[in-house]
C-alpha positions as a LaTeX table, in Angstrom:
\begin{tabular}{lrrr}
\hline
Residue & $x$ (\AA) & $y$ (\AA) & $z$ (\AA) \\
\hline
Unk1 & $-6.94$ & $-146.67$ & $-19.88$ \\
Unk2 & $-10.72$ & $-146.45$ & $-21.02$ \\
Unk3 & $-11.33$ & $-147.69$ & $-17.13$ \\
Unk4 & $-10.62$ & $-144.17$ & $-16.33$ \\
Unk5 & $-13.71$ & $-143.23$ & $-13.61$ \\
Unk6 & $-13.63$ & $-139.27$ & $-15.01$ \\
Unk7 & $-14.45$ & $-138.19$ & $-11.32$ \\
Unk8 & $-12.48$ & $-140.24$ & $-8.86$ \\
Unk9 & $-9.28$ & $-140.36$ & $-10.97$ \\
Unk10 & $-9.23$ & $-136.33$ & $-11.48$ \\
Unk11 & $-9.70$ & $-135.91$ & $-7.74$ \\
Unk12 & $-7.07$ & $-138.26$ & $-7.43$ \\
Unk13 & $-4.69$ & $-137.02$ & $-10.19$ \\
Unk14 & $-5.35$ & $-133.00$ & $-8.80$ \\
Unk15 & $-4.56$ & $-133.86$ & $-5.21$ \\
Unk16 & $-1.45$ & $-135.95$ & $-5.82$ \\
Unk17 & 0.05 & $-133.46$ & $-8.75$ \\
Unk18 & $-0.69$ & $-130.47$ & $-6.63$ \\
Unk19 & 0.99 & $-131.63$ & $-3.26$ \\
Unk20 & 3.95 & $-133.10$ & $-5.32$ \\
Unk21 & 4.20 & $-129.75$ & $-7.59$ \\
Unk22 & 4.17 & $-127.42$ & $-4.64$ \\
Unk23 & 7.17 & $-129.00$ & $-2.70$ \\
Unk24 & 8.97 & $-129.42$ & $-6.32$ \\
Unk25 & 8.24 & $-126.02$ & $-7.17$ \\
Unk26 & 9.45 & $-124.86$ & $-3.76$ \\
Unk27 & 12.81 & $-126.66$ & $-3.88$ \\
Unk28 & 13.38 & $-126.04$ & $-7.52$ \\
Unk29 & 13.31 & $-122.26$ & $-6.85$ \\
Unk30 & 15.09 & $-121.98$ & $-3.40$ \\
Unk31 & 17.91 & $-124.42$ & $-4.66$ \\
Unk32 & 19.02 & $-123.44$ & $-8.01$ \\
Unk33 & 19.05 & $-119.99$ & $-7.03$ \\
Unk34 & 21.05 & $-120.89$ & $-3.60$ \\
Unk35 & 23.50 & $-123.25$ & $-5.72$ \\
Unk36 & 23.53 & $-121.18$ & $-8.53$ \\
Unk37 & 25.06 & $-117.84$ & $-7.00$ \\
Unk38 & 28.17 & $-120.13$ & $-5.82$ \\
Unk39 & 28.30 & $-121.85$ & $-9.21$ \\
Unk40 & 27.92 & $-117.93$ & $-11.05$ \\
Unk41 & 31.17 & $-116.65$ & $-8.63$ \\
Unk42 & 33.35 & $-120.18$ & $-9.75$ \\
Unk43 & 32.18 & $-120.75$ & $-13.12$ \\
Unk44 & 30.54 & $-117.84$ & $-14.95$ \\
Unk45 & 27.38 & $-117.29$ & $-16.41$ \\
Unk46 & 27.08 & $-119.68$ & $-18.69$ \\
Unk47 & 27.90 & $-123.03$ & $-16.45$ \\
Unk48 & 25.63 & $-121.63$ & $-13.70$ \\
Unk49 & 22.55 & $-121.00$ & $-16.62$ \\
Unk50 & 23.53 & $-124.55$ & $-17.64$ \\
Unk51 & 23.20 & $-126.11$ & $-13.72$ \\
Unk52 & 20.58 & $-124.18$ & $-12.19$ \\
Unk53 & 18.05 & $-125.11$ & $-15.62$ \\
Unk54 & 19.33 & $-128.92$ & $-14.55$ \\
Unk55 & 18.26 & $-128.07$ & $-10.88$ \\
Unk56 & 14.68 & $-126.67$ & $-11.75$ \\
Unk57 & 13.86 & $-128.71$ & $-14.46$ \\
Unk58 & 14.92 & $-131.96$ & $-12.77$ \\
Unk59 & 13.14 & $-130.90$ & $-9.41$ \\
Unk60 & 10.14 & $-129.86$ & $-11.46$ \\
Unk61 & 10.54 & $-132.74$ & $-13.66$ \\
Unk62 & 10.80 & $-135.32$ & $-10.41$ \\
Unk63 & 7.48 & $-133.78$ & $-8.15$ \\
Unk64 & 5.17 & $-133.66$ & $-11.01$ \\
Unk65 & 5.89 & $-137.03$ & $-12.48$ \\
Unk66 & 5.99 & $-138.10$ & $-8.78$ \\
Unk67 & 2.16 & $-137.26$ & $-8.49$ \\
Unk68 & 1.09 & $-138.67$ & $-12.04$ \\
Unk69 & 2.53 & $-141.27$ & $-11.48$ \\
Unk70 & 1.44 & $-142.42$ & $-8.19$ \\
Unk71 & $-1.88$ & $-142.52$ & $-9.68$ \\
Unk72 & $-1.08$ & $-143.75$ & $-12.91$ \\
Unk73 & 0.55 & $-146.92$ & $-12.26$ \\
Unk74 & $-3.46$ & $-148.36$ & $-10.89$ \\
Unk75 & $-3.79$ & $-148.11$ & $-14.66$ \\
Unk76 & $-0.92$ & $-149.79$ & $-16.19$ \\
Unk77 & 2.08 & $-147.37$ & $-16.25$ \\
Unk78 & 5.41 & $-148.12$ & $-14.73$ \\
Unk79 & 6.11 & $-146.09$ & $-12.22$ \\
Unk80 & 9.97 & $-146.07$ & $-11.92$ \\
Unk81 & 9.83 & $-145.14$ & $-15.70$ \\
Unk82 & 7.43 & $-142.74$ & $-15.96$ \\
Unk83 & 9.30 & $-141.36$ & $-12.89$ \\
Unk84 & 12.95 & $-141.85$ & $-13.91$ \\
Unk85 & 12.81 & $-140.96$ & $-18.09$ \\
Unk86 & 10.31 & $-137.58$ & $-17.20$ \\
Unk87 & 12.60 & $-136.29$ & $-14.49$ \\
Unk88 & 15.81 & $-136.86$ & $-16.95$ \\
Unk89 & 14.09 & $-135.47$ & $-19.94$ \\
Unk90 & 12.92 & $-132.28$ & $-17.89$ \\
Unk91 & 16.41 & $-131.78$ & $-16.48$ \\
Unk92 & 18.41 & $-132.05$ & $-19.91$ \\
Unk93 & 15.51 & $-129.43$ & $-21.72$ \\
Unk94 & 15.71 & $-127.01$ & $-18.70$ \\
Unk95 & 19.43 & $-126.80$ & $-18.42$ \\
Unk96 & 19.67 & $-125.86$ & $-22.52$ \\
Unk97 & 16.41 & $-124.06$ & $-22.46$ \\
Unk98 & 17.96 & $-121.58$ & $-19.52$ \\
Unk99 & 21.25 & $-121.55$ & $-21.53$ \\
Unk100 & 19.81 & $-119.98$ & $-24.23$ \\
Unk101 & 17.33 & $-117.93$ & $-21.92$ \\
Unk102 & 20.50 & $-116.22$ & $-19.83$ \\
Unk103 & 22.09 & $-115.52$ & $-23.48$ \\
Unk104 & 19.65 & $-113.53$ & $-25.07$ \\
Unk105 & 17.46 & $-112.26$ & $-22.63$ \\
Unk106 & 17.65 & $-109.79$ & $-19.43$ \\
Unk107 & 15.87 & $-112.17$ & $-17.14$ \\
Unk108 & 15.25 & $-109.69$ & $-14.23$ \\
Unk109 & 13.17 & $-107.65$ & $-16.91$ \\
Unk110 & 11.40 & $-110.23$ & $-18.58$ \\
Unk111 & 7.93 & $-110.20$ & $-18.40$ \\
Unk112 & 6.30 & $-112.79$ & $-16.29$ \\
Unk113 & 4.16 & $-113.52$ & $-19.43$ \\
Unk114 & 7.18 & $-114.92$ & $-21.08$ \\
Unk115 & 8.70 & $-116.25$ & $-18.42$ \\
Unk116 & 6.14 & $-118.80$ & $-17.53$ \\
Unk117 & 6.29 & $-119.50$ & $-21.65$ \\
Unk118 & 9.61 & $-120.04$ & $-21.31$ \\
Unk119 & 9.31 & $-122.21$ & $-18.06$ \\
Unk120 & 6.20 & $-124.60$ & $-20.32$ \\
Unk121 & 8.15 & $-124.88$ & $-23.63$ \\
Unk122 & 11.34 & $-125.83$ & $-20.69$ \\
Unk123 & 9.53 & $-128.13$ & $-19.47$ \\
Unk124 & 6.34 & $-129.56$ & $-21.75$ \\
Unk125 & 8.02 & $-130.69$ & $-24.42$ \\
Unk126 & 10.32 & $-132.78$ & $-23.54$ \\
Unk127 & 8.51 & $-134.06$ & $-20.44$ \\
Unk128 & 4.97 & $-134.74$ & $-22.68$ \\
Unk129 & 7.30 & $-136.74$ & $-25.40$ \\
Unk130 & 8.56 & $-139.04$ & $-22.77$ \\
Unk131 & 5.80 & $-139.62$ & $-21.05$ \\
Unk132 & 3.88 & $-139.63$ & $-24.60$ \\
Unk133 & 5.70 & $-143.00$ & $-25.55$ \\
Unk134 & 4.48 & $-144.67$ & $-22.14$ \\
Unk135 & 1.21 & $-144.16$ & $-22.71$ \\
Unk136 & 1.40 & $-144.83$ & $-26.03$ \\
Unk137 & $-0.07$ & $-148.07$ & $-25.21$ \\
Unk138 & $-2.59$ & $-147.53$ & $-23.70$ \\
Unk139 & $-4.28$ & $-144.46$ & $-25.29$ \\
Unk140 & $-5.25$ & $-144.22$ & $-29.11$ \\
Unk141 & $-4.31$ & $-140.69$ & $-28.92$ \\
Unk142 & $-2.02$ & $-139.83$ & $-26.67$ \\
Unk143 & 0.27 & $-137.41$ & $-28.90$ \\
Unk144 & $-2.03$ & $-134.89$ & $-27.79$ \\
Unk145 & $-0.65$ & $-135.37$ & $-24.09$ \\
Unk146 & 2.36 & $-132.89$ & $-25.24$ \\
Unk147 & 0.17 & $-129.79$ & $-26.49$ \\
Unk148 & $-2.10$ & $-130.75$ & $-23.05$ \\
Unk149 & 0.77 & $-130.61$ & $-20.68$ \\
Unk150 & 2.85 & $-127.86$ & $-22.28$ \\
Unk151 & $-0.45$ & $-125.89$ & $-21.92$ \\
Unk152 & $-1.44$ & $-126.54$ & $-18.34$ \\
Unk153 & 2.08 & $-125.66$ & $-17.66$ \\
Unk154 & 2.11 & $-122.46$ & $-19.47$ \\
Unk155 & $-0.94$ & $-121.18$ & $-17.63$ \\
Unk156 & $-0.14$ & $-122.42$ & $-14.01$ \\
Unk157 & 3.10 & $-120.15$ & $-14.33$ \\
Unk158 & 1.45 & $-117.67$ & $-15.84$ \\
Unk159 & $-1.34$ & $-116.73$ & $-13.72$ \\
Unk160 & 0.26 & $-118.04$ & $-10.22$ \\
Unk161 & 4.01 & $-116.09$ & $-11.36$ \\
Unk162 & 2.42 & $-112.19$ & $-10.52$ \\
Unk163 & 0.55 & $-113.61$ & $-7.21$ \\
Unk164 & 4.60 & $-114.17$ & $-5.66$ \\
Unk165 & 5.15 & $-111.13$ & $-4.10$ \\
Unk166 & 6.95 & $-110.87$ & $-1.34$ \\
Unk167 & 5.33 & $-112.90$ & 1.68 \\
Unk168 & 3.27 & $-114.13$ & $-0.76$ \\
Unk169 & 5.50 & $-117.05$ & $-1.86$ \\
Unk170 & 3.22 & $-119.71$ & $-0.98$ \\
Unk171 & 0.29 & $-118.66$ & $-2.99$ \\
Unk172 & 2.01 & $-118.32$ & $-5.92$ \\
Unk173 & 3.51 & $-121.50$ & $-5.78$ \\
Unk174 & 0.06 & $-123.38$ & $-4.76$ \\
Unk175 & $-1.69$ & $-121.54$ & $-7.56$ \\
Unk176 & 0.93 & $-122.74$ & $-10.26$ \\
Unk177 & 0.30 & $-126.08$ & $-8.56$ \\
Unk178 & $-3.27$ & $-126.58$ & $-8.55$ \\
Unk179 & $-3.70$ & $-124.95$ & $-11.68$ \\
Unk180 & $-1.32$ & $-127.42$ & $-13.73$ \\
Unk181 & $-2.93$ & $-129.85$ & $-12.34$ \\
Unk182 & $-6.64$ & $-129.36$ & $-12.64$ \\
Unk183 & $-5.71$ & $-128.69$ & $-16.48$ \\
Unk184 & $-3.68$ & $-131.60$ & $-16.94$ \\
Unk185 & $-6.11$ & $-133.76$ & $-15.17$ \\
Unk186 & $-8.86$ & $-132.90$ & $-17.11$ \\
Unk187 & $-6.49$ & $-133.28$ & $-20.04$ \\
Unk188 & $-5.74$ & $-136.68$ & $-18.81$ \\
Unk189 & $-9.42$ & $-137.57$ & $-18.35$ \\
Unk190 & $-10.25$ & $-135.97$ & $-22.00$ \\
Unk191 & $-7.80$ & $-138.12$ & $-23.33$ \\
Unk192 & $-9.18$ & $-141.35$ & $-21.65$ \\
Unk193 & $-12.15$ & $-141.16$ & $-22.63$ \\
Unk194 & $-11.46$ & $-140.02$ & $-26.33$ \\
Unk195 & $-9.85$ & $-142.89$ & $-27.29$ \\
Unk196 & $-9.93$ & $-146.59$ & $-27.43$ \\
Unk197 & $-7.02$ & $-148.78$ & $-26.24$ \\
Unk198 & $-4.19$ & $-148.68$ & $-29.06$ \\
Unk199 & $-2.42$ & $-151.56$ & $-28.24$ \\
Unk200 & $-2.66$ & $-153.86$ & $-25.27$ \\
Unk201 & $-1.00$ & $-153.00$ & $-22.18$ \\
\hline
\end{tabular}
């Protein structure tokens, strides 16, 4: 991917990441909370932790693979792969990650600090080490795409998660948005450029 242009594909990458995140990041929160009550009143605590962290994670997991990967397949990547193996990997690490969460912790009390920590080690991980092997082969260092996403993650939530007060929904969301994806695209471009093809795509 050294054919990266640094300029066109971030503008690229931040447009299509941010549109993609906010509807994901919309849906993710409306629906597992929606589904989750009604799972909570048949099943208990623990089933609904387990399905609403498989709602958010795979919503999550499915908009903002949906808008890397859009532009990444111009460069080599498959799309239904990228798409299909992030969203799955996302939904499986959310569902245990808010398992554990609803076990330990008060959520209603926990500070948004470690909430949107929570929500990037839910979700960075496991998404950056699929997505990690894909490009793989086409970046010399691309092991460093798990610390880079995990990051941008961890601050979109954490600066855009005290902006959502009431009414106020849509800037929080668009701020978690844009701000996961001007890091990660600049992450991308970093990465691009810092390396030299590993193996041929």
């Amino acid at each position: 991917m050294s054919n990266i242009n640094g300029g066109s594909f971030f503008l690229r990458w931040v447009t299509a990441v941010t549109i993609t995140m906010i509807l994901a990041v919309m849906g993710a929160f409306v629906s597992m909370w929606s589904i989750g009550e009604v799972v909570q009143q048949a099943w208990g605590d623990m089933v609904m932790a387990i399905v609403v962290g498989a709602i958010f994670g795979g919503l999550l997991g499915l908009g903002i693979s949906l808008g890397q990967g859009i532009v990444l397949r111009s460069y080599g990547i498959p799309f239904g792969r990228w798409l299909g193996q992030t969203t799955l990997a996302s939904m499986v690490g959310t569902a245990i990650s808010f398992l554990v969460m609803f076990s330990l912790f008060d959520l209603d009390n926990m500070p948004e600090v470690l909430v949107g920590l929570a929500i990037a080690l839910s979700l960075g991980p496991p998404m950056g080490m699929v997505q990690w092997r894909l490009l793989k082969p086409h970046m010399a260092q691309a092991q460093l795409w798990i610390p880079i996403l995990t990051m941008a993650l961890f601050m979109g939530f954490v600066v855009g998660l005290p902006l959502g007060g009431e009414g106020q929904e849509w800037l929080s969301v668009g701020v978690v948005a844009l701000l996961t994806a001007v890091l990660s695209g600049a992450g991308m471009v970093w990465l691009a450029r810092g390396g030299e093809t590993a193996v041929a795509a």
